[in-house]
GUFIRO-305036 format. One line per 2 residues: their letters; for each residue x, y, z of C-alpha. Coordinates in steps of 0.001 Angstrom, whole numbers. Example, Ala and Ser with C-alpha at 12.3 -4.5 7.8 and 13.67 -1.06 7.14 Angstrom:
2
as = 12300:-4500:7800; 13670:-1060:7140
***
This chain:
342
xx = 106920:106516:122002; 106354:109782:120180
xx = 107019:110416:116343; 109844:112464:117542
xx = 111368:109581:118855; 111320:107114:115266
xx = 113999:106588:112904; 112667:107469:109566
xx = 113459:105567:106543; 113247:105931:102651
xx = 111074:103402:101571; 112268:103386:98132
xx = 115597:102108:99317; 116723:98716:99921
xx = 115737:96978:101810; 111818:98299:101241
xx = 110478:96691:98223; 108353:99454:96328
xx = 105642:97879:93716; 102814:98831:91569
xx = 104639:101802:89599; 106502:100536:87107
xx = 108354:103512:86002; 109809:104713:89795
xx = 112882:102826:88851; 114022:104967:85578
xx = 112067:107931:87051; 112284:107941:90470
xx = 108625:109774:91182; 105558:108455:92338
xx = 103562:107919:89087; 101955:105292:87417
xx = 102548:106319:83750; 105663:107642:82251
xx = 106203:111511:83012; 107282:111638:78837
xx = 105611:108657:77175; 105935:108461:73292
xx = 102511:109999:72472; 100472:112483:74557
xx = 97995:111080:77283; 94944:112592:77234
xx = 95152:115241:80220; 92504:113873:82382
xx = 94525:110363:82178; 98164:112779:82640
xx = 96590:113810:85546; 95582:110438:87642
xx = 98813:108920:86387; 99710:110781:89760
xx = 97492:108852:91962; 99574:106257:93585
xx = 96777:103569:93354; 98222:100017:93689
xx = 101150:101799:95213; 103016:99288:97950
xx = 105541:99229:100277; 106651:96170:101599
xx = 109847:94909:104103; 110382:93155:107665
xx = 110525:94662:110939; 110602:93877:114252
xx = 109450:97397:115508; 107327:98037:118147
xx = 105178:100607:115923; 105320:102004:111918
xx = 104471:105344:111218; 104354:107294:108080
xx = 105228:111110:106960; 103494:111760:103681
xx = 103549:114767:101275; 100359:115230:98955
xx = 100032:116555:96040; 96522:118356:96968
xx = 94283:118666:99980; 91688:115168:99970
xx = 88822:116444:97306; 85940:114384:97428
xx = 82842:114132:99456; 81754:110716:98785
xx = 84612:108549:99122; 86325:108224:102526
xx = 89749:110458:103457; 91427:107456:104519
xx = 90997:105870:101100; 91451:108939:98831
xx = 94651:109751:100814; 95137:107123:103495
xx = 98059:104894:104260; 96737:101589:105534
xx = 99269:98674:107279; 98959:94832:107185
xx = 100879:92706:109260; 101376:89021:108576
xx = 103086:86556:105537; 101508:86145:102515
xx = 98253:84727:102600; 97889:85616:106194
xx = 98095:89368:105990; 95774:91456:108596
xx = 94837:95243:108595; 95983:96830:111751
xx = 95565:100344:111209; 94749:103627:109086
xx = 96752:106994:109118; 94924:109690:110229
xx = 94764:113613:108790; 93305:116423:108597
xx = 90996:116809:105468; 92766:120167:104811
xx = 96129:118912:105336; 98350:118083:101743
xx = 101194:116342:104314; 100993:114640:107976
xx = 102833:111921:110182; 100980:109631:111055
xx = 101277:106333:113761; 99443:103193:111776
xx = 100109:100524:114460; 101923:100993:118185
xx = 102549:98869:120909; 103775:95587:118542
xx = 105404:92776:120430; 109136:92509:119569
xx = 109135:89992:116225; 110037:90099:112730
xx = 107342:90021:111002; 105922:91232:106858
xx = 104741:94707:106913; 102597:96017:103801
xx = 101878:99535:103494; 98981:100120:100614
xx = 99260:103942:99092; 96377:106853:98404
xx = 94009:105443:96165; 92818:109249:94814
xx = 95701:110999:96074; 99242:111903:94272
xx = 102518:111700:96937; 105358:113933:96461
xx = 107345:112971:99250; 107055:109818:101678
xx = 109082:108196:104468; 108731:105323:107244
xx = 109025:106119:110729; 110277:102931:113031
xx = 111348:102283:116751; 114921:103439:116767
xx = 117459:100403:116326; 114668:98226:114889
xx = 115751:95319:112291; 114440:96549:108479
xx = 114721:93364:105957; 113749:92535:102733
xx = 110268:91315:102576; 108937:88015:101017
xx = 108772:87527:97428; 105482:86948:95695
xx = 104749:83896:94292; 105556:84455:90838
xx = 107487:86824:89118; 106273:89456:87129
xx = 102893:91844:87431; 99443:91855:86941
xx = 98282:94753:85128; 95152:95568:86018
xx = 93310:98440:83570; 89802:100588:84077
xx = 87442:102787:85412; 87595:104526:88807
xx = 86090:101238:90304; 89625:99895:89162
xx = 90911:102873:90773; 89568:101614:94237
xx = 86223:104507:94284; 84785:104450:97050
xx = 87073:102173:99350; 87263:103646:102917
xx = 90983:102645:103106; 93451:101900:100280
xx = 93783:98343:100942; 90068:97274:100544
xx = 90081:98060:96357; 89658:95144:94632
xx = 93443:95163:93142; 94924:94896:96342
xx = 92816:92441:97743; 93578:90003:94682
xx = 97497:90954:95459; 96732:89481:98735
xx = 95211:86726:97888; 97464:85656:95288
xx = 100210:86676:96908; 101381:88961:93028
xx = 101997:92239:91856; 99208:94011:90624
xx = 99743:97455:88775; 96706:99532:89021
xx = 95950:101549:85954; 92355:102530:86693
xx = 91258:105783:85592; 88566:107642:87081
xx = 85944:108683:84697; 89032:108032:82227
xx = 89695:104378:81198; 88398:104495:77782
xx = 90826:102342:75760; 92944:105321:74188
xx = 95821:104215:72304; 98707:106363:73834
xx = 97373:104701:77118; 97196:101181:76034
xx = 100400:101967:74096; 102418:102675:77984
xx = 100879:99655:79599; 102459:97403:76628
xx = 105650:98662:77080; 105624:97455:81152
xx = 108387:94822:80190; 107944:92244:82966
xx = 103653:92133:82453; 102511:88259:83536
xx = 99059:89093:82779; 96968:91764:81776
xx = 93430:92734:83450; 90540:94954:80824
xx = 87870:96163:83140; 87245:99475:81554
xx = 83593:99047:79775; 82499:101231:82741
xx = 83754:104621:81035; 83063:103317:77764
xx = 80510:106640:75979; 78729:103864:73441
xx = 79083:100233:72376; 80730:101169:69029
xx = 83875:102866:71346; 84014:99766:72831
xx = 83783:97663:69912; 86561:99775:68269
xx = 88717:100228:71737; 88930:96607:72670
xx = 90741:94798:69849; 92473:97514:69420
xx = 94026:97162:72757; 94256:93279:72911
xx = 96562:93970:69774; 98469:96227:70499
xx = 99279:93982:74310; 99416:90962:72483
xx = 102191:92413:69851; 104284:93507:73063
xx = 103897:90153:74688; 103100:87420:72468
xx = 102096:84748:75580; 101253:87244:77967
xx = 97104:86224:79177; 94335:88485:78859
xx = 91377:88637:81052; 88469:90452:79960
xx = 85773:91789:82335; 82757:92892:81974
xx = 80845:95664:84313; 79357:94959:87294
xx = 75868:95761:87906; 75299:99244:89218
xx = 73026:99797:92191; 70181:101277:90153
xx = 67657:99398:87828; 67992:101144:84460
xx = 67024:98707:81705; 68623:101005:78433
xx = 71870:100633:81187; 71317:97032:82039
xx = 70874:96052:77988; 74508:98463:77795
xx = 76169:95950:80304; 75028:92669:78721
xx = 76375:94100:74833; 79143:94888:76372
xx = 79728:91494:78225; 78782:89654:75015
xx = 81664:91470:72934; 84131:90130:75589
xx = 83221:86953:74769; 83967:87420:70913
xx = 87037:88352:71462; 88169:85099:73672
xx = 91049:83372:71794; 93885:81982:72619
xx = 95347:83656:75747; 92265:85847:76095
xx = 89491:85153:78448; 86337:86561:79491
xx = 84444:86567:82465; 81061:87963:83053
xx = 80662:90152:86582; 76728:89998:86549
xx = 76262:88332:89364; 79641:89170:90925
xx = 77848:91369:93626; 75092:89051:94538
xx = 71302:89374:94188; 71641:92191:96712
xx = 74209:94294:94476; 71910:97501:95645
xx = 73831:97422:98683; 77081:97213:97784
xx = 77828:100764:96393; 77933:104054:97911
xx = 76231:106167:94983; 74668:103424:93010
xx = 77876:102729:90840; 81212:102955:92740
xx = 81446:100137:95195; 81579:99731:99052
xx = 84128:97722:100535; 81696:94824:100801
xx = 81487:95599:96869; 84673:95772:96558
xx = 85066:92128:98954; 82842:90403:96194
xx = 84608:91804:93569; 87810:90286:94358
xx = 85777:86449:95252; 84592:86749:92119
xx = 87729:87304:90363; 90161:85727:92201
xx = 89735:82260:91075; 89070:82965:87926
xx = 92539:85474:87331; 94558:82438:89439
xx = 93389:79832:86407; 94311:82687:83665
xx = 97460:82932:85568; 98332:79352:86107
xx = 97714:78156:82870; 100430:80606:81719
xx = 102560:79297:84094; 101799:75585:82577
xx = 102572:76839:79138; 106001:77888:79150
***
């Protein structure tokens, strides 16, 4: 079958199931902060809000193949992150909890749209398909492409309701996955079968106010995820950037957890670094309360955490793998004990 061939579907339309952007249903673009929020974003921030990191697409199909035809917002930039993960489309098939990557869209690194098979040659079944967006990419335009007469149903719904909101650095952002689906956010929305929101920031996640100030207003948070130490200039930001922003989410939603990361350890031995980490880590754990919890990500990478980056800070995918054993448990408890509370 050729793309020619496909029946090509919106897949913000029923009955797709778009998550991870919050504010596509009031504004109907593919952003992750609001296009006019109440107080200016700083422009680097205004900027990423474009990347569709955490960006899903989920239904049921029994189509032999799924294809995609994408519209970028700019040629894929970077030279040490993978194509496929700055402006990929990757596809799992499977239910939740048994989800498997089957395949990758593939571009040329000059091109700012293509079409795209991910997966050909499926048996005839109805079965989950997840499509995970460009992780350093913005999308202007995007549709499915499936075998002509093919069944399209809702997909599953995750175990809870409600998001995850999940806020950083451009580690958070999913730098340097080779595919979308292998940053840390999306494997913990696997694993816990949830909706995570990425708000990672590259170079950007500082703790601004007008930033923290959109992510409070997300009205159906379950949980909210800190991990943004990493772009942090000095302790003393932190310091002042961290209650500040457990405030200002716990004000918006009084019972809503916290969990509060700190970095992992970077690839490189750098002791005045290595004493910034553990400062940092120990102000998480002041700031534990009720609702709030911290958990340290020293030895989230393993003893050989030199070989899980690709330029001694942004993680591989086998980074990016121990990230998310790390945190999983630990977010599930966070999240559970929620649960048990109301």
């Amino acid at each position: 079958m050729e793309l020619t061939d496909l029946a090509w579907y919106d897949p913000t339309a029923a009955p797709f199931r778009l998550s991870g952007l919050p504010w596509f249903a009031t504004e109907h673009v593919f952003r992750r902060l609001p296009v006019h929020p109440a107080d200016p974003l700083p422009e680097a921030v205004d900027g990423l809000a474009w990347n569709t990191a955490g960006g899903q697409v989920s239904f049921r199909t029994d189509s032999s193949c799924v294809a995609v035809e994408i519209e970028l917002t700019a040629p894929t930039p970077m030279e040490h992150m993978a194509a496929t993960g700055q402006s990929g489309v990757d596809c799992y098939l499977g239910e939740p909890g048994a989800t498997r990557f089957v395949g990758v869209s593939r571009f040329p690194l000059t091109a700012d749209r293509y079409t795209s098979f991910l997966v050909s040659g499926l048996p005839a079944e109805l079965r989950t398909v997840t499509l995970n967006l460009p992780l350093y990419n913005g999308v202007r335009a995007l549709r499915v492409g499936l075998a002509p007469c093919a069944v399209v149903a809702p997909p599953p719904a995750f175990a809870a309701p409600g998001c995850v909101v999940v806020y950083g650095s451009s580690i958070t952002q999913g730098g340097c996955a080779a595919r979308p689906g292998m940053a840390y956010t999306h494997i913990l929305a696997r694993r816990l079968n949830v909706e995570i929101v990425n708000e990672g920031y590259s170079g950007s996640g500082k703790g601004e106010a007008s930033v923290i100030a959109c992510l409070a207003e997300i009205p159906d948070a379950a949980g909210y995820v800190l991990d943004f130490i990493a772009n942090c200039p000095s302790l003393a930001w932190y310091a002042e950037a961290l209650p500040r922003a457990i405030a200002t989410l716990r004000a918006a939603h009084p019972g809503v957890p916290i969990l509060l990361l700190s970095r992992i350890r970077f690839g490189i031995l750098d002791p005045a670094d290595e004493e910034f980490r553990r400062a940092t880590a120990a102000l998480n754990a002041e700031h534990t309360g009720p609702g709030v919890t911290a958990f340290d990500m020293a030895d989230a990478l393993g003893a050989d955490f030199d070989a899980c980056t690709v330029d001694t800070v942004h993680p591989t995918d086998l980074g990016f793998q121990r990230m998310a054993d790390a945190i999983a448990p630990v977010l599930a408890e966070v999240l559970d004990r929620r649960v048990s509370e109301r």
